[in-house]
C-alpha positions as CSV (number, residue, x, y, z in Angstrom):
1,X,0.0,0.0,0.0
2,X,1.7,3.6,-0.9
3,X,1.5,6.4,1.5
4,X,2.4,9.9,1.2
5,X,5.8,9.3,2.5
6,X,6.7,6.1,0.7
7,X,9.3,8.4,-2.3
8,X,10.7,9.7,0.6
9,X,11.3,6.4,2.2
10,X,12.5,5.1,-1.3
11,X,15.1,8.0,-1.6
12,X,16.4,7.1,2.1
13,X,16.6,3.6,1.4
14,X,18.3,4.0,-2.4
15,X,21.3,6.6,-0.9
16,X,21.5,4.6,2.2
17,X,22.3,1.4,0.0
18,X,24.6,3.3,-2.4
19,X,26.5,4.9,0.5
20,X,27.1,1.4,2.2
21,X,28.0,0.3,-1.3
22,X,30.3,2.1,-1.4
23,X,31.8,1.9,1.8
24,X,32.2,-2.0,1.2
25,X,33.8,-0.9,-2.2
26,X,36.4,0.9,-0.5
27,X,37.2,-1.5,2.5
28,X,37.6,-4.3,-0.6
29,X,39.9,-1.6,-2.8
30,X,42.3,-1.1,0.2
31,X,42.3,-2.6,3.3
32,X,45.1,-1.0,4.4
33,X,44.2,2.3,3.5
34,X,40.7,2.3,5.4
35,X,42.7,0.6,8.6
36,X,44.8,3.9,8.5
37,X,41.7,6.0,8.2
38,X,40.4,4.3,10.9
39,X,43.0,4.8,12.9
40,X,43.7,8.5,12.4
41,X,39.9,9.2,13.4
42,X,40.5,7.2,16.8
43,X,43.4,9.0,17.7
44,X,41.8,12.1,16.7
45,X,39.2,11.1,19.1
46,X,41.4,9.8,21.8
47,X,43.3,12.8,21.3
48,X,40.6,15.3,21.7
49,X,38.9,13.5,24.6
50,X,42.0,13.7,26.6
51,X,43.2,17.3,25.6
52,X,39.7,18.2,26.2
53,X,39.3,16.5,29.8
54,X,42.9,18.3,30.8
55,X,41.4,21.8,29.4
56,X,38.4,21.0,31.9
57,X,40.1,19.9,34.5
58,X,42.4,22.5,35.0
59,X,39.7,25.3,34.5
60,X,37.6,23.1,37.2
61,X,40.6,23.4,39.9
62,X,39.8,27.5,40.4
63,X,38.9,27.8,43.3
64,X,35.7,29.2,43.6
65,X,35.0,29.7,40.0
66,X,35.4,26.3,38.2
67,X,32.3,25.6,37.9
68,X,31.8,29.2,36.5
69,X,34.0,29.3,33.8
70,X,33.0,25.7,32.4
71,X,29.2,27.1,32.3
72,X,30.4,29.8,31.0
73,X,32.5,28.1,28.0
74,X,29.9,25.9,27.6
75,X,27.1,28.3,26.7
76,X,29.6,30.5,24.7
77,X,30.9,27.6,22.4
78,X,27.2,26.2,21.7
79,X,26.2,29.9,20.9
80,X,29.2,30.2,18.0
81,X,28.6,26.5,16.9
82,X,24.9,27.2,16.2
83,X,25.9,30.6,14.1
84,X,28.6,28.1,12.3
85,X,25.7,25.9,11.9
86,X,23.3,28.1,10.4
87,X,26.2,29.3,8.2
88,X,27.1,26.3,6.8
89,X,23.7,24.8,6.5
90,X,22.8,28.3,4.5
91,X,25.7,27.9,2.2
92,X,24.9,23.7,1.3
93,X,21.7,24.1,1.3
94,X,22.1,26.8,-1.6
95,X,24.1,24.6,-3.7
96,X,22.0,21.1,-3.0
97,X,18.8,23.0,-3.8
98,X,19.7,24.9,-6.8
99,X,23.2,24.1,-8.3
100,X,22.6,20.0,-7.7
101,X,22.2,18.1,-11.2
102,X,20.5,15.4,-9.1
103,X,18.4,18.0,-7.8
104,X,17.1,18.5,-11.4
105,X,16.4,15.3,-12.3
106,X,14.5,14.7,-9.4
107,X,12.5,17.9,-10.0
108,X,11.6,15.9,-13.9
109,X,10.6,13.2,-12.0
110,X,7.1,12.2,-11.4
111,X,7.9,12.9,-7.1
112,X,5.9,15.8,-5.6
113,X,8.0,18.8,-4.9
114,X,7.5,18.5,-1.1
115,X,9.2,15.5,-1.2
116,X,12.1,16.5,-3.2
117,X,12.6,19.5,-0.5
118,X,12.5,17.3,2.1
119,X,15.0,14.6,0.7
120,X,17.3,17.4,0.0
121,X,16.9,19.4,3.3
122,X,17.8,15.8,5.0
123,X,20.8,15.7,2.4
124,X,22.2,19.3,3.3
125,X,21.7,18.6,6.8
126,X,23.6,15.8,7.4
127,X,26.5,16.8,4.9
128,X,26.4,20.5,7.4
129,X,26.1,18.5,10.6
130,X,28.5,15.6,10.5
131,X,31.7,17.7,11.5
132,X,30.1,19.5,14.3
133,X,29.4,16.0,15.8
134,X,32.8,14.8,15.2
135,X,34.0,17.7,17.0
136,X,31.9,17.7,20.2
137,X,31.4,14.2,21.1
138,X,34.7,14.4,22.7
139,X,33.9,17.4,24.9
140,X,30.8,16.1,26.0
141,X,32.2,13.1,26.6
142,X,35.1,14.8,28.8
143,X,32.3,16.9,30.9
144,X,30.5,14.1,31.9
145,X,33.8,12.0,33.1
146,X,35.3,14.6,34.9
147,X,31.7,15.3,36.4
148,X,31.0,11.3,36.9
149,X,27.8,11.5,35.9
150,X,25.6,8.5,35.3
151,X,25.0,6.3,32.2
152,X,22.0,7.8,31.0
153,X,23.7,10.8,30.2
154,X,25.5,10.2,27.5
155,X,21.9,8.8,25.2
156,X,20.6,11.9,26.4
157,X,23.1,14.4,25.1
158,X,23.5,13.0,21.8
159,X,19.3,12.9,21.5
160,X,19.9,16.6,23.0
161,X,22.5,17.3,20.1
162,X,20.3,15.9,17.0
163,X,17.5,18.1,18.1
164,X,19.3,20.6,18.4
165,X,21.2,20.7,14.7
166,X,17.6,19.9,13.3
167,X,17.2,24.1,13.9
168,X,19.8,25.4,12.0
169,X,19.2,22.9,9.1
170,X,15.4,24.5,8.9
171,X,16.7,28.0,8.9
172,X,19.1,27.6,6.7
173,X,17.0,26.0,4.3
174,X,14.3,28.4,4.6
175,X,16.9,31.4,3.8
176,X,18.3,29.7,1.4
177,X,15.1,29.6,-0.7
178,X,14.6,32.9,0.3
179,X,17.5,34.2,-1.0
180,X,17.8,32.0,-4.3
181,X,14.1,33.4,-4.8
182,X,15.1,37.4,-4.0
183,X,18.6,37.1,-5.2
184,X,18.2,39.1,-8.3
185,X,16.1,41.9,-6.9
186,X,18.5,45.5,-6.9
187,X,16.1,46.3,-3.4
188,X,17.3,42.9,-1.9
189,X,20.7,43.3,-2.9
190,X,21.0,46.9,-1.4
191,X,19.5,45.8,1.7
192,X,21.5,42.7,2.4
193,X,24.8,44.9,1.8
194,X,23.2,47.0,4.3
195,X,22.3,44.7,7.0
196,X,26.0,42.9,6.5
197,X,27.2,46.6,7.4
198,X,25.3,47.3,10.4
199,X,25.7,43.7,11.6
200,X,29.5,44.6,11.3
201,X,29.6,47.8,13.5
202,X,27.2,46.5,16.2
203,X,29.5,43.3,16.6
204,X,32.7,45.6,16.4
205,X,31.0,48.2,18.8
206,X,29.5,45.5,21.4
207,X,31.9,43.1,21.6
208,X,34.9,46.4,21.8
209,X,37.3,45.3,24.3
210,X,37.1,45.9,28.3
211,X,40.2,47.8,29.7
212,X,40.4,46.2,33.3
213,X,42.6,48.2,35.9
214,X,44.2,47.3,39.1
215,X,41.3,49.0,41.0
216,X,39.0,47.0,39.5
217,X,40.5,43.5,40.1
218,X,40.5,44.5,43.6
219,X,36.6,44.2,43.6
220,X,34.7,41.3,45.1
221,X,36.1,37.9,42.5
222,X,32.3,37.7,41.3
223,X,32.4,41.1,39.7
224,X,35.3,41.2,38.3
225,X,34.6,37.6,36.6
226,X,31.1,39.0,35.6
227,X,33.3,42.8,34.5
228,X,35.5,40.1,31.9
229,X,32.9,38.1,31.0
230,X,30.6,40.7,29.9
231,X,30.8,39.9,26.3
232,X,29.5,36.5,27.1
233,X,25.8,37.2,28.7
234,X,24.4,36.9,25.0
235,X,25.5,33.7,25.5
236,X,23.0,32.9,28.3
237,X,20.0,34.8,26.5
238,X,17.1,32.0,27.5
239,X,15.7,33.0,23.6
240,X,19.0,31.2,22.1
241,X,18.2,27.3,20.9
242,X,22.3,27.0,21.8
243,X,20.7,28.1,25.8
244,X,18.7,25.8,25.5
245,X,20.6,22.9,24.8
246,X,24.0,24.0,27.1
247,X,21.3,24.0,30.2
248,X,19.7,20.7,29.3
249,X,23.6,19.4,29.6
250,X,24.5,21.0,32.2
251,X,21.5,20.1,34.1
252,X,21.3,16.6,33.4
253,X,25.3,16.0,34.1
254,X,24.1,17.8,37.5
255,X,21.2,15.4,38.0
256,X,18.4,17.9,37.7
257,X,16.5,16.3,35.4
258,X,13.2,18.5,35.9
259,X,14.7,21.5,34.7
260,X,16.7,19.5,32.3
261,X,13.6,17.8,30.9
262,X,12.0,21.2,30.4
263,X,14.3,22.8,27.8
264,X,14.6,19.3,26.3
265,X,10.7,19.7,25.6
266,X,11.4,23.4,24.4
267,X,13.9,22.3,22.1
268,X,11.9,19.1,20.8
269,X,8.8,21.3,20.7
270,X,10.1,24.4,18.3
271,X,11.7,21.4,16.4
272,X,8.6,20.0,15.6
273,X,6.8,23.0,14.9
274,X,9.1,24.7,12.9
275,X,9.9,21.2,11.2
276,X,6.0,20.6,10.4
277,X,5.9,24.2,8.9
278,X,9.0,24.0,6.4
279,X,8.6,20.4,5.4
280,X,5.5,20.5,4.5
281,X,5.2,24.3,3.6
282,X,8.4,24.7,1.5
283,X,7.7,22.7,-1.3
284,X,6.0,25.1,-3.1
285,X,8.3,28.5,-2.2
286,X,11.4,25.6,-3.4
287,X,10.1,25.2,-6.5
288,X,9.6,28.7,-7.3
289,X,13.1,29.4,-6.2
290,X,14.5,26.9,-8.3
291,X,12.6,27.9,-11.5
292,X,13.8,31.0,-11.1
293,X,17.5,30.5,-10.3
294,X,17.2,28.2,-13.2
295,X,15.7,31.1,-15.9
296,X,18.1,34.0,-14.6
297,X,21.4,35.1,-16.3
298,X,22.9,36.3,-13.4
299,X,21.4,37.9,-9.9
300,X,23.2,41.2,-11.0
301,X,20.9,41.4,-14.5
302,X,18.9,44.5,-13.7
303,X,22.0,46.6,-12.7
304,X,23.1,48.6,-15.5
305,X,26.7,48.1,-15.3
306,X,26.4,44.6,-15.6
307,X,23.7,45.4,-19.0
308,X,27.0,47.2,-20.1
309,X,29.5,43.9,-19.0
310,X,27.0,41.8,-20.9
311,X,26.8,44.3,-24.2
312,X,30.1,44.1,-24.5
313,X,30.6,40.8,-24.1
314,X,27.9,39.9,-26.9
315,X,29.2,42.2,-29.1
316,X,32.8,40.3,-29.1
317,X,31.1,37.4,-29.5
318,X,29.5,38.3,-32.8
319,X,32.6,40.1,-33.9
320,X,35.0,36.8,-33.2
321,X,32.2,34.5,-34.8
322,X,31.7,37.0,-37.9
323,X,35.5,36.8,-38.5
324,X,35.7,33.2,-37.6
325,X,33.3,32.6,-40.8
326,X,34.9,35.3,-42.9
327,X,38.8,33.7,-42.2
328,X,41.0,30.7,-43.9
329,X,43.5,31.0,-41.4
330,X,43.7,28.2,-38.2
331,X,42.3,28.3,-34.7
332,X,45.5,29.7,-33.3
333,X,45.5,32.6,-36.0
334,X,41.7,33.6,-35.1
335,X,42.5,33.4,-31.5
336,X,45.9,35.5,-31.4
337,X,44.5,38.1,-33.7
338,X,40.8,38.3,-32.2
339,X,41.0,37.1,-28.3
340,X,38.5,39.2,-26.6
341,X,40.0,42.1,-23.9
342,X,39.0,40.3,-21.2
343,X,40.8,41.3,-18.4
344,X,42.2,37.8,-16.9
345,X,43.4,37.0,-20.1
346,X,45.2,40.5,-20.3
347,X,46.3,39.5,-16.8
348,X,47.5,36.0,-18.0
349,X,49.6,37.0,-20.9
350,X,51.8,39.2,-18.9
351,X,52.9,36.2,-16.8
352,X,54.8,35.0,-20.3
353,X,52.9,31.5,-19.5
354,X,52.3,29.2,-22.6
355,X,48.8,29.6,-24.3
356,X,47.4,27.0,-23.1
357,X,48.4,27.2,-19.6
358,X,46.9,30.5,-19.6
359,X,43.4,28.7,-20.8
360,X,43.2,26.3,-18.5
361,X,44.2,28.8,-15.9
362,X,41.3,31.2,-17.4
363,X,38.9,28.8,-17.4
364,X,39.5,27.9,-13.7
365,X,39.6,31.1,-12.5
366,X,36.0,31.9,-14.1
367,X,34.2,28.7,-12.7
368,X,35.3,29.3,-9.5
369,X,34.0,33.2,-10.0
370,X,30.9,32.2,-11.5
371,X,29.9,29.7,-8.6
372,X,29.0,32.1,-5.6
373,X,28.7,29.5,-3.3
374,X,32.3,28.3,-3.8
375,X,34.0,32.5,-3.8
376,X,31.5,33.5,-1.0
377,X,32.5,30.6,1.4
378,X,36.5,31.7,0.5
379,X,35.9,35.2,1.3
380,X,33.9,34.4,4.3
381,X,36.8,32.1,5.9
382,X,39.7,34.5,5.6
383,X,36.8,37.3,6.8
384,X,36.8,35.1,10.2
385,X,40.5,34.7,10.6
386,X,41.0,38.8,9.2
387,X,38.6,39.5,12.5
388,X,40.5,37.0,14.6
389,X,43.6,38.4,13.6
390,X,42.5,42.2,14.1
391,X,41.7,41.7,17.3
392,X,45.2,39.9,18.1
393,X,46.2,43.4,19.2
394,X,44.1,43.4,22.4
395,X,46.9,40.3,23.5
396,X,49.7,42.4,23.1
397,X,49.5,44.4,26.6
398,X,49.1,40.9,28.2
399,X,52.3,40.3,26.4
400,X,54.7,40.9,29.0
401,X,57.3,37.5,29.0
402,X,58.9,35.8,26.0
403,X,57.1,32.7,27.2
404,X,53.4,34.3,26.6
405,X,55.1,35.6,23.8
406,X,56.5,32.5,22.3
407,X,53.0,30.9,22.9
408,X,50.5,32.9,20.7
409,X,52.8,33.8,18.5
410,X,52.7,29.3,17.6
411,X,49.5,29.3,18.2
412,X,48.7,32.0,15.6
413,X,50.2,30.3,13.2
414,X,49.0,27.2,13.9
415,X,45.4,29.0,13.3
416,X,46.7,30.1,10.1
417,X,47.7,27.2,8.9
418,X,44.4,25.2,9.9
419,X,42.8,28.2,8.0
420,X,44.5,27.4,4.7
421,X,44.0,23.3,5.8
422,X,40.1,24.1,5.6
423,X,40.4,26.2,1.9
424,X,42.5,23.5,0.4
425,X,40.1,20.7,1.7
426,X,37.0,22.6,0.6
427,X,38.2,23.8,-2.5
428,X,41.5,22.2,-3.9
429,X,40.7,19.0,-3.3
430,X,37.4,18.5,-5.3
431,X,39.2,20.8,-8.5
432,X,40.2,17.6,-10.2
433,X,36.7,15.8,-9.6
434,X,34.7,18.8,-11.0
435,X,36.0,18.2,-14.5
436,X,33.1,15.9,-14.1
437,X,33.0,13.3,-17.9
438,X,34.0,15.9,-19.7
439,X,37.5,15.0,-18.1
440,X,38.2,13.2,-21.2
441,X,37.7,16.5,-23.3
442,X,41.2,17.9,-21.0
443,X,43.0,14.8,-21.1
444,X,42.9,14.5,-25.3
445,X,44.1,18.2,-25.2
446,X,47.8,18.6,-26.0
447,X,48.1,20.0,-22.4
448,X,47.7,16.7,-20.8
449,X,45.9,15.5,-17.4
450,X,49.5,15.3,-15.7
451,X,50.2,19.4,-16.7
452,X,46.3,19.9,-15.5
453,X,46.9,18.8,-12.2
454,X,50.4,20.7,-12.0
455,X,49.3,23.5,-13.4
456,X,46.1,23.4,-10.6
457,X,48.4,23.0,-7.9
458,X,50.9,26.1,-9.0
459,X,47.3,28.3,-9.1
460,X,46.1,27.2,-5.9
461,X,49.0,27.6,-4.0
462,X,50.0,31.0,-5.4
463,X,46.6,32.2,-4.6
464,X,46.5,31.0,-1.4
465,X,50.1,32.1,-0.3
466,X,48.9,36.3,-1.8
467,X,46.3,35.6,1.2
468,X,47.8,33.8,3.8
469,X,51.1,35.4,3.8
470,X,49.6,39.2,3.8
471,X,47.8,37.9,6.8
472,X,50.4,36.6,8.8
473,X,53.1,39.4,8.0
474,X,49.6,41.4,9.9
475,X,49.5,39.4,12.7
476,X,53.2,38.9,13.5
477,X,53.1,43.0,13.2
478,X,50.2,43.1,15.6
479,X,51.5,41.2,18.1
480,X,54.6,43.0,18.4
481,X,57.0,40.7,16.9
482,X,60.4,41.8,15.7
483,X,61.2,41.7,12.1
484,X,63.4,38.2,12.2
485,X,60.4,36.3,13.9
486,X,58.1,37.7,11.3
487,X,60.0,36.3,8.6
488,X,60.4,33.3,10.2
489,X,56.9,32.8,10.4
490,X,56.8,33.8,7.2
491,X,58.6,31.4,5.7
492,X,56.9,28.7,8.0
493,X,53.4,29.5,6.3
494,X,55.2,30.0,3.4
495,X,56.2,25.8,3.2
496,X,53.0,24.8,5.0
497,X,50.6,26.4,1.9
498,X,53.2,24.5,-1.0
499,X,52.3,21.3,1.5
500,X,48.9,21.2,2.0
501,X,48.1,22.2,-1.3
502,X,50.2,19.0,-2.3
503,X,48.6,17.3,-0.1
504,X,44.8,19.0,-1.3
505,X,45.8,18.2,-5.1
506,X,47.6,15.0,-4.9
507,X,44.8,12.9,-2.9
508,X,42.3,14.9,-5.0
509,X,43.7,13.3,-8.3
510,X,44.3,10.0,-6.2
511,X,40.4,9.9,-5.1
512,X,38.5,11.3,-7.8
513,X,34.6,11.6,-8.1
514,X,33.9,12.6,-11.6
515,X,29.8,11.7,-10.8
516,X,29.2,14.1,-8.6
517,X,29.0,18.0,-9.2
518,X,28.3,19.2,-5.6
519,X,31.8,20.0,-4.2
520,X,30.2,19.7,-0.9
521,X,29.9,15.8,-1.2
522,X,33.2,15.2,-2.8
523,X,34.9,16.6,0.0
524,X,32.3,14.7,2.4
525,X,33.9,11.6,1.1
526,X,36.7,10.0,1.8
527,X,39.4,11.3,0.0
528,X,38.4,14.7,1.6
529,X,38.0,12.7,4.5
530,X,41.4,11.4,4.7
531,X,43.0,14.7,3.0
532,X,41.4,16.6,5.7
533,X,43.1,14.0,8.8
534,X,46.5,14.3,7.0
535,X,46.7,18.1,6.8
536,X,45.8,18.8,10.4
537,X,48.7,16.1,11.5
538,X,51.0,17.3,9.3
539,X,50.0,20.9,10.9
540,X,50.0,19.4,14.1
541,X,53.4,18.2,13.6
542,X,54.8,21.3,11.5
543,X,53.9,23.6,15.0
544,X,55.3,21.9,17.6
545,X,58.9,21.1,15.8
546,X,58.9,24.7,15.1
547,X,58.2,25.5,18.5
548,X,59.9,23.3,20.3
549,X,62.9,24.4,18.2
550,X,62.4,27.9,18.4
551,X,65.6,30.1,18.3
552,X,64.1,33.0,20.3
553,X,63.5,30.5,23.2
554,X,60.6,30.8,26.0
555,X,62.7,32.6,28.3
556,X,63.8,36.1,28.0
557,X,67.6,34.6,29.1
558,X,67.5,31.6,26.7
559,X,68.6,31.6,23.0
560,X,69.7,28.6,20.7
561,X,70.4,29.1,17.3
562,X,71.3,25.8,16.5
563,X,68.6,24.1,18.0
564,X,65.8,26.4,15.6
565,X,68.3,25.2,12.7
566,X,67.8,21.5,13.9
567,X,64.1,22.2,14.0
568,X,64.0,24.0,10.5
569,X,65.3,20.9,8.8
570,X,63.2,18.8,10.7
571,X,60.1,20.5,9.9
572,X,61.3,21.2,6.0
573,X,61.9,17.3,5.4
574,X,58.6,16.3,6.9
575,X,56.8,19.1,4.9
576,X,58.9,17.8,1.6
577,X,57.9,13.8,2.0
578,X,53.9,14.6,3.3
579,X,53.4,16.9,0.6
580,X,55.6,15.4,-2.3
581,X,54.3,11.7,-1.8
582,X,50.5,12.7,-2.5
583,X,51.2,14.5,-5.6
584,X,53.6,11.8,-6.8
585,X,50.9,9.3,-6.4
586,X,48.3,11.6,-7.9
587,X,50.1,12.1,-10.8
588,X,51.2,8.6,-11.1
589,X,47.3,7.6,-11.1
590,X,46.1,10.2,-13.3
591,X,49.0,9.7,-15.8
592,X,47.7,6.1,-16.3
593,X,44.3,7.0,-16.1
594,X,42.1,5.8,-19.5
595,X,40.2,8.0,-21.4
């Protein structure tokens, strides 16, 4: 008997047997490999459980204000995890909704829109979701044995956690369609600019820094904690899902389970409201969106700058096309004589880079422009660690030992260096896999797959070095450090972007996914997977020989130049063998790939 829900059960049960499919496929492919995958993610796990249950447990010992600080933390890191989540379930919910092939065909199909939507929302969810459980299960887990609290606990928190990442996978879907729907209107456009302004100078103005003097610390503790921590109360706001979640936790590892079991029912009850609206009301507005996404030019069509852009651009068209018919001569000859003034072309030739490196280089450069979802997420990444690194000036009047010195100045590089991890797993990696079947189109070209993947890995590591590098010259000069340190660090982020974007490229060309178009699932797999483990061990690693080496040492009456020496070749021959033996294997596979 078929009931209303039975395509979405079918969709469930189809991806749910392809995914385990392939899961077997790759356990029988290489044993070995998935052992070491395995492995990594444990130790990551062990790793973070135990760094996590040390972080606690030291914070605990205060006296007086332990428990404080950990309540404190607690509601403050579920309060930024939910913005991340809404975030990132905003960004994949654009691109699975409206730039999804599978999305279209579904659409064709004879399926009722509501049941695309929700098969999709599902989709985006879980793709948004998976890293933010990965990341706290350990601290959870840490909470509750350094708090010895009973069995039952740890059930609850996880049912506590996937009701609670159910609310930012409806909002973000909802915006998502509102946007995609709105996107092209010149009112919406000017308004969202506007908002992203004012949202800008009320963060900067509210969350300005709190100048605390020796008069004040002699206050009752209390106030003064409450005087530092002032920043944080928006944290505790009982309107926040992320409240309501950090006090069913915190409860329940307390062994209140009344009020526990209260904001548990809040939390299940807006997720079952607002679930019953959108998944059975957004069907409709989806479909709308996505016809309209799918008839528009561009969102910028009914500026008249852009009218210009596109003038122009048709009228080169016609005039290469018209000479093209009217001309003997040969491909080259058209192209050398009529190439249209584009200006990443004019850009291109003064590199003195062979013609067709340029147009492979050109043509990379204008996907990735034209795909918002893949430029906006860049920009928004370095936005975070340009704030973060901005505000690294408040540190330097805490600054007053080359210990606490030594310290940040390692740990703001290690941040940098997870930054460009995080761009070369979202977008290196997939570069290869998005040639998609037309793959066969670049390898039959006299360039060659080999010179595509080289030539990929030269553009993404010079255009992520102009970024990083800018950014840590900033922070070095923000913090105070003197010029031979900043070129140290330098040169340290300088290695680490040539690595990981070996790493990114090589595993990328080693674990390709030509059948899917949605960079957000190529990475979810496990390549990315595994690229992603690798880059933050090999960062992991990089840091702490470079630390532990350091030739300023981490006492003002300590210096060793020979032992930063010892720690620069360490740290150069570990960054040459992790990143030169992915791309040698990548290149290895894809030069005996068949077309």
């Amino acid at each position: 008997m078929n009931t209303p829900d039975a395509p979405l059960r079918l969709l469930l049960r189809v991806n749910a047997l392809s995914a385990w499919r392939r899961l077997r496929s790759l356990r029988q492919q290489s044993k070995l490999l998935v052992l070491v995958i395995g492995g990594f993610l444990v130790g990551y796990l062990t790793l973070a459980f135990t760094l996590f249950q040390a972080g606690l447990g030291f914070i605990g010992h205060f006296p007086g204000l332990g428990s404080l600080l950990e309540e404190r933390l607690m509601y403050l890191l579920f309060a930024f995890l939910f913005g991340l989540l809404l975030l990132s379930n905003l960004v994949i919910s654009y691109t699975n909704l409206f730039r999804n092939r599978e999305t279209e065909f579904l659409l064709t199909a004879p399926l009722p829109v509501g049941t695309v939507f929700q098969w999709k929302w599902i989709e985006s969810t879980v793709l948004a979701s998976w890293a933010f459980l990965f990341l706290i299960a350990p601290l959870l887990a840490a909470y509750g044995r350094l708090n010895h609290v009973a069995w039952h606990y740890y059930p609850a928190t996880l049912l506590l956690v996937l009701l609670f990442i159910m609310l930012p996978g409806l909002a973000g879907a909802a915006l998502a369609i509102g946007i995609a729907r709105h996107l092209d209107r010149k009112g919406f456009q000017v308004a969202a600019v506007a908002a992203l302004v004012l949202a800008v100078g009320v963060v900067a103005w509210r969350f300005r820094p709190e100048v605390v003097t020796d008069d004040v610390l002699e206050t009752r503790v209390q106030a003064v904690i409450d005087r530092l921590l002032v920043n944080t109360g928006f944290a505790q706001s009982p309107l926040l899902p992320s409240y309501w979640l950090s006090y069913s936790v915190l409860s329940w590892a307390e062994g209140a389970f009344k009020a526990a079991g209260f904001y548990a029912l809040v939390l299940l009850s807006h997720v079952l409201f607002f679930g019953r609206i959108a998944l059975t009301g957004l069907g409709r507005p989806f479909y709308e969106a996505a016809s309209t996404v799918q008839s528009r030019a561009s969102a910028f069509a009914r500026w008249d700058w852009w009218q210009r852009i596109e003038a122009r651009r048709e009228a080169l068209a016609t005039e290469i096309r018209r000479h093209w018919l009217a001309t003997a001569g040969t491909t080259e000859a058209v192209g050398r004589h009529f190439a249209p003034p584009d200006r990443v072309d004019a850009l291109l030739r003064l590199t003195g880079l062979a013609s067709d490196t340029r147009a492979l280089i050109a043509k990379d450069l204008r996907v990735f422009w034209r795909d918002t979802t893949q430029w906006g997420q860049t920009v928004l990444l370095f936005g975070l660690l340009a704030v973060y690194i901005l505000n690294l000036r408040h540190f330097t009047r805490q600054l007053d030992s080359a210990f606490w010195t030594g310290v940040v100045s390692y740990l703001n590089l290690g941040a940098c260096a997870l930054n460009v991890a995080t761009i070369t797993t979202r977008f290196v990696f997939p570069q290869f896999s998005l040639e998609g079947r037309r793959v066969w189109v670049v390898g039959l070209a006299p360039l060659g797959l080999v010179r595509v993947v080289i030539v990929k890995f030269w553009l993404a590591s010079l255009s992520a070095l102009s970024l990083t590098l800018g950014l840590t010259l900033l922070s070095g000069h923000l913090l105070g450090l003197e010029w031979p340190r900043q070129l140290n660090f330098a040169a340290a982020i300088t290695v680490m972007t040539f690595t990981l974007n070996a790493i990114a490229v090589g595993l990328g060309a080693l674990y390709p996914n030509f059948r899917e178009t949605n960079p957000s699932k190529i990475v979810s797999g496990f390549g990315g997977t595994f690229c992603l483990v690798i880059s933050f061990l090999y960062i992991l690693v990089s840091v702490v020989t470079l630390a532990f080496g350091s030739p300023w040492g981490w006492h003002a009456d300590e210096s060793e130049p020979g032992r930063g020496v010892f720690s620069w070749v360490v740290f150069v021959l570990t960054s040459a063998l992790a990143g030169w033996l992915p791309l040698r294997l990548g290149l290895r596979r894809v030069a005996a790939t068949e077309l």
